[in-house]
RODO-839810 format. One record per atom (N, C-alpha, C): x, y, z; residue in three letters. Coordinates in pm, whole numbers, padded with zeros to 5 digits, always signed. Layout:
N
XYZAla ...
// end
This chain:
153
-01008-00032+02111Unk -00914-00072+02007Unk -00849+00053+01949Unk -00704+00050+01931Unk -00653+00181+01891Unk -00628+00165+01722Unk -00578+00248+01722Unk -00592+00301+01569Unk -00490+00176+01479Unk -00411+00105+01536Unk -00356+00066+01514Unk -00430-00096+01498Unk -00448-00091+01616Unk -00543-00266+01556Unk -00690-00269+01452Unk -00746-00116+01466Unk -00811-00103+01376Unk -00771-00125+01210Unk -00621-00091+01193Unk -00590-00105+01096Unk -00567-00261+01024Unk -00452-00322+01158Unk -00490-00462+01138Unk -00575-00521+01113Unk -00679-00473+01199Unk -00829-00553+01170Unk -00859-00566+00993Unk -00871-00447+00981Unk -00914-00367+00856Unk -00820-00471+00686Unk -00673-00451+00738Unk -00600-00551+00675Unk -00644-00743+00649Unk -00667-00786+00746Unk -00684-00907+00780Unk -00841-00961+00714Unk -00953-00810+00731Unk -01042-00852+00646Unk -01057-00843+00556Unk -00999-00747+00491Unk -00971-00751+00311Unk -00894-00878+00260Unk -00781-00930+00365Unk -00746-01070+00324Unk -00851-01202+00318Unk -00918-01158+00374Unk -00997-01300+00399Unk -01104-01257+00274Unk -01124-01167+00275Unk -01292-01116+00102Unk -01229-01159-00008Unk -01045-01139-00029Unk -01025-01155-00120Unk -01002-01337-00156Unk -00975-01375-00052Unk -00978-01540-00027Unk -01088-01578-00057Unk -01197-01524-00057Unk -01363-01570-00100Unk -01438-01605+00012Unk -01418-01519+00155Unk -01460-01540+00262Unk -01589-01483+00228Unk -01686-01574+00306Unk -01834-01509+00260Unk -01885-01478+00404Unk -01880-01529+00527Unk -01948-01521+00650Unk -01802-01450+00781Unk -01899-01366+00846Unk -01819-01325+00970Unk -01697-01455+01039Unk -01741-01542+01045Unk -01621-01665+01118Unk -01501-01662+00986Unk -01518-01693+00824Unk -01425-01685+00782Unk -01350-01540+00807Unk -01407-01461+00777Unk -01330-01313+00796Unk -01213-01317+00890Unk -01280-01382+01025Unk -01182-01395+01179Unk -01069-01482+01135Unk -01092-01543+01026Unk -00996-01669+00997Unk -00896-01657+00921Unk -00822-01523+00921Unk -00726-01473+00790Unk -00648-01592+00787Unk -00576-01670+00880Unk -00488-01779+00838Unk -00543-01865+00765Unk -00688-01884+00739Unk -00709-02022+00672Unk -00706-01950+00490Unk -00732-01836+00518Unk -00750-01735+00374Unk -00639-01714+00308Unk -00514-01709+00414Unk -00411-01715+00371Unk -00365-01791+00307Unk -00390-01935+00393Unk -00398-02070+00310Unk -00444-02125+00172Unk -00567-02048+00164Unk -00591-02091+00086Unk -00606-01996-00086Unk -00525-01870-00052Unk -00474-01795-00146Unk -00308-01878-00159Unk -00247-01896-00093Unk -00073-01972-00115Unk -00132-02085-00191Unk -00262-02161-00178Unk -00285-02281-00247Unk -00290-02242-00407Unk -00417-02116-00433Unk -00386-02107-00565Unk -00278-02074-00634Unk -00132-01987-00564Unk -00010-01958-00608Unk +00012-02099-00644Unk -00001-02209-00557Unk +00130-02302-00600Unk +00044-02370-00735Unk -00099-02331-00713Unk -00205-02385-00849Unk -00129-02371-01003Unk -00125-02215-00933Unk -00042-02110-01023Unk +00102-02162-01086Unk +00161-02224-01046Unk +00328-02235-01014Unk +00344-02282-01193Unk +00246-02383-01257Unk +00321-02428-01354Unk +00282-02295-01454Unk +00224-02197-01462Unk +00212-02093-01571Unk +00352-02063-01580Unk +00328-01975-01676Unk +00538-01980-01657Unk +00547-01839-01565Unk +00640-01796-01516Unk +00673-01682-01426Unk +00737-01568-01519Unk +00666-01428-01450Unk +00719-01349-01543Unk +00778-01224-01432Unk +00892-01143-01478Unk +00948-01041-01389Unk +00801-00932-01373Unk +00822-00861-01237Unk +00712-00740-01270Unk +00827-00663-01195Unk +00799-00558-01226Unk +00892-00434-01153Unk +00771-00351-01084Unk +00820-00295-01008Unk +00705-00214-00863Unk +00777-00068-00832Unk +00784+00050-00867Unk +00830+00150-00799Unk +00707+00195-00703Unk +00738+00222-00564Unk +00658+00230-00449Unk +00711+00347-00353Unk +00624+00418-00263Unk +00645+00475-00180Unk +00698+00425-00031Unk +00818+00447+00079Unk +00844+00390+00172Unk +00725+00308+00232Unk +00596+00380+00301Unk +00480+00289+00336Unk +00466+00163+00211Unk +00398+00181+00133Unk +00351+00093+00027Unk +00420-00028-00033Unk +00591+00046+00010Unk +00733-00084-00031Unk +00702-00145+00088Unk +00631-00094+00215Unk +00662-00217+00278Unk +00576-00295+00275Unk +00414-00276+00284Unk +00314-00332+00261Unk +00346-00457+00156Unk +00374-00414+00017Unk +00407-00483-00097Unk +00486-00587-00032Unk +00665-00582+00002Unk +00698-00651+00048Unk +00660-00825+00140Unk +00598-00735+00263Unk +00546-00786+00325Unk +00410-00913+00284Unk +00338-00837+00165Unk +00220-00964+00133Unk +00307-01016+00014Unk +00434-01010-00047Unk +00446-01067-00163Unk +00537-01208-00079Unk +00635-01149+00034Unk +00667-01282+00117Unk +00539-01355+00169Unk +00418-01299+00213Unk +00334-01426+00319Unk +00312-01535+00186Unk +00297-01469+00078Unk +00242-01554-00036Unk +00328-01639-00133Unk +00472-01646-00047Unk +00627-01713-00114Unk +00643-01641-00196Unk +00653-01514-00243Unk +00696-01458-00347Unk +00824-01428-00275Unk +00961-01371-00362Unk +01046-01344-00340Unk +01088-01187-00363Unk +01067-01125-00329Unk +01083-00985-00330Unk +01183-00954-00353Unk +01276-00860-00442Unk +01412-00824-00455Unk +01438-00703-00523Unk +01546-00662-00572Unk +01564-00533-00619Unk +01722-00594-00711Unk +01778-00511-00851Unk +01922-00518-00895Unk +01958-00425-00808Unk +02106-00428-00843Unk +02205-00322-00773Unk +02205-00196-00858Unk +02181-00127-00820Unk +02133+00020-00887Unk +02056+00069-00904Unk +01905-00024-00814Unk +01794+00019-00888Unk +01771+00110-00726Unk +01701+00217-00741Unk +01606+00279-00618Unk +01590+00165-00532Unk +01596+00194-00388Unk +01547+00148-00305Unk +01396+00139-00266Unk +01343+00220-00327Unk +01196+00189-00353Unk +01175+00117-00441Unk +01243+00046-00548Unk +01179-00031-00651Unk +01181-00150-00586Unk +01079-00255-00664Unk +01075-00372-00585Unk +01053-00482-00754Unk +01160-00598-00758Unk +01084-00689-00836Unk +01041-00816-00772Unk +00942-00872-00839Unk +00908-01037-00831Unk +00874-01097-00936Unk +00888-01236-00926Unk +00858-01353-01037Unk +00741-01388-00991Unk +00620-01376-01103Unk +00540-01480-01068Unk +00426-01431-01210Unk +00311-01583-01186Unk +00274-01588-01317Unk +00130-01421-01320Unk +00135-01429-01455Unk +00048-01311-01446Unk -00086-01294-01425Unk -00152-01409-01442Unk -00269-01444-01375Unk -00279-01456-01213Unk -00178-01497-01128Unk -00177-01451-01020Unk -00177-01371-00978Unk -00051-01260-01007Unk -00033-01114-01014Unk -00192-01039-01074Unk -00224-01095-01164Unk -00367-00965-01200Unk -00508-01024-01126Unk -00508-01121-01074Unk -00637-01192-01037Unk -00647-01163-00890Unk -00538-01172-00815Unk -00513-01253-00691Unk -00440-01119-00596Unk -00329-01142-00643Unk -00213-01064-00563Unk -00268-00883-00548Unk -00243-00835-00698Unk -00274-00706-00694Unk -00388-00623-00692Unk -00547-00679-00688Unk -00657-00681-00593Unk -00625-00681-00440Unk -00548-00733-00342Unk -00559-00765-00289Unk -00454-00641-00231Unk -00340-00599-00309Unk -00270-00564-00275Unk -00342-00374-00277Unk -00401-00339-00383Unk -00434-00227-00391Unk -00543-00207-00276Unk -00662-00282-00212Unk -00761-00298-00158Unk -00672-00215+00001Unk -00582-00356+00058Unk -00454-00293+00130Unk -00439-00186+00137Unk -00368-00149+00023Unk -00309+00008-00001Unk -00385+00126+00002Unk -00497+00103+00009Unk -00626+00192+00028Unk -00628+00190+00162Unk -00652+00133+00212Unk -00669+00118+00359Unk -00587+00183+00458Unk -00437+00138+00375Unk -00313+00215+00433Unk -00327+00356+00453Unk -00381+00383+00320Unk -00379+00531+00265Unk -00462+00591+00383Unk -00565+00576+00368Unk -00678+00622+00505Unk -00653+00646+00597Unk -00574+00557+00637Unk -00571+00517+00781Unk -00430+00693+00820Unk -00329+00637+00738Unk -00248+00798+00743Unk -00295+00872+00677Unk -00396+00924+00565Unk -00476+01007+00596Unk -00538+01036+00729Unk -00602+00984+00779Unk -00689+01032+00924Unk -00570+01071+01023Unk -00472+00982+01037Unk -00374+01012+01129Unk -00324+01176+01122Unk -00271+01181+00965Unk -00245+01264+00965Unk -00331+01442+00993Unk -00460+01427+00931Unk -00551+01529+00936Unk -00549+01563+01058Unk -00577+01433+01180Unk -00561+01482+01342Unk -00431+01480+01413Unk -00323+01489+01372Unk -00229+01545+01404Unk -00220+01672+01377Unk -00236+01707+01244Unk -00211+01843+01192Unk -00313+01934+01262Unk -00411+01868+01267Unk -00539+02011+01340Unk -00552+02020+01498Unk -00488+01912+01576Unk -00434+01913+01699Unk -00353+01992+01735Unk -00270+02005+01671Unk -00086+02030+01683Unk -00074+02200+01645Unk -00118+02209+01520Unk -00106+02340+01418Unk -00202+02406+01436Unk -00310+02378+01345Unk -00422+02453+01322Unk -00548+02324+01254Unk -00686+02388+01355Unk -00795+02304+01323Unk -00866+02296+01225Unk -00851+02408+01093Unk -00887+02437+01008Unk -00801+02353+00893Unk -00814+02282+00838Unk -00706+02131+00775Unk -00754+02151+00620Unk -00866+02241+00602Unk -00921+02263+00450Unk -00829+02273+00344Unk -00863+02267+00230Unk -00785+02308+00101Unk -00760+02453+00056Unk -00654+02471+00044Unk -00633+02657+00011Unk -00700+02663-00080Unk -00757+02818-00095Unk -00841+02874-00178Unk -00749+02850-00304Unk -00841+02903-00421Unk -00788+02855-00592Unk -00852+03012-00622Unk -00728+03100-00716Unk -00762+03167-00740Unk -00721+03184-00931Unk -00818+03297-01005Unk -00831+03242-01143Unk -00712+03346-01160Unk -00625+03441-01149Unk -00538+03513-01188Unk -00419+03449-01127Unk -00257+03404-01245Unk -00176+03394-01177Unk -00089+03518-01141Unk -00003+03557-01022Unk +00125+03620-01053Unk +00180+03653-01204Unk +00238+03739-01226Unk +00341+03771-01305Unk +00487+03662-01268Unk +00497+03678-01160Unk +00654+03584-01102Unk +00606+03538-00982Unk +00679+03409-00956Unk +00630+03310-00871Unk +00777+03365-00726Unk +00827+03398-00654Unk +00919+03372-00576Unk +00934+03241-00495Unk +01039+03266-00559Unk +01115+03072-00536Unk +01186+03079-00420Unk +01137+02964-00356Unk +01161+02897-00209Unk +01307+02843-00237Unk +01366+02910-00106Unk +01541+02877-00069Unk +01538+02749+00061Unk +01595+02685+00098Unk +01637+02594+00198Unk +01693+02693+00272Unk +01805+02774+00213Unk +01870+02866+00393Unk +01817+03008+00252Unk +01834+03095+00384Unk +01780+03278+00334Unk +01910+03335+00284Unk +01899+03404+00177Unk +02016+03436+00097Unk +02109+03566+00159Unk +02227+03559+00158Unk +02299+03655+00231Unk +02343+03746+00130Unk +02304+03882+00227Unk +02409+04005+00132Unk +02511+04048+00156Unk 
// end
């Protein structure tokens, strides 16, 4: 299994724990978890609906995206806002109980997963040593500031 269905995997079972899957067969069963998280949304439906606003990173806007449609939410943005911002309607007991458990659990996962990617790219590619630069207790007097192109005389 590559890194990639690992991730799926990884996704699909956090969907189903947060559905209240208790045994290995529900876990396998993200569609019925799915199901039966869209059931409590529509449970949800008569609370009244409230805007939430989301500023997100490219990965994370899509993640977000992506579980706020499986769950009928409507995902959108005004005209002017960042393309990373994201809003939706929905009640806030869904949103704090349901959705954004579910969504951060995700986003962890995400995180990891390009974490690791990234650590073994970089120590493949560059250098195998991937540690944290040393911290030292004296600063500079003056910092020299980084140019995009080298300055001409």
């Amino acid at each position: 299994m590559n890194d990639e269905e690992r991730l799926k995997e990884k996704l699909r079972a956090i969907e189903a724990l947060f559905a209240g899957a208790t045994t290995e067969g529900e876990r396998e069963a993200a569609d019925r978890a799915r199901q039966r998280i869209s059931a409590r949304l529509v449970e949800l439906r008569g609370e009244p609906e409230v805007e939430w606003r989301f500023s997100l990173n490219p990965w994370t806007h899509r993640l977000f995206v992506a579980l706020a449609r499986r769950y009928g939410l409507s995902p959108y943005r005004y005209s002017r806002q960042r393309h990373t911002t994201i809003v939706v309607r929905a009640s806030e007991r869904f949103l704090r109980e349901t959705f954004l458990p579910e969504y951060r659990a995700m986003e962890k996962t995400l995180y990891e997963h390009l974490t690791a990617v990234t650590d073994r790219v970089v120590s493949e590619v560059l250098n195998a040593d991937t540690s944290e630069p040393a911290v030292v207790d004296t600063e500079p007097r003056q910092l020299q500031a980084f140019a995009d192109t080298p300055e001409r005389e």
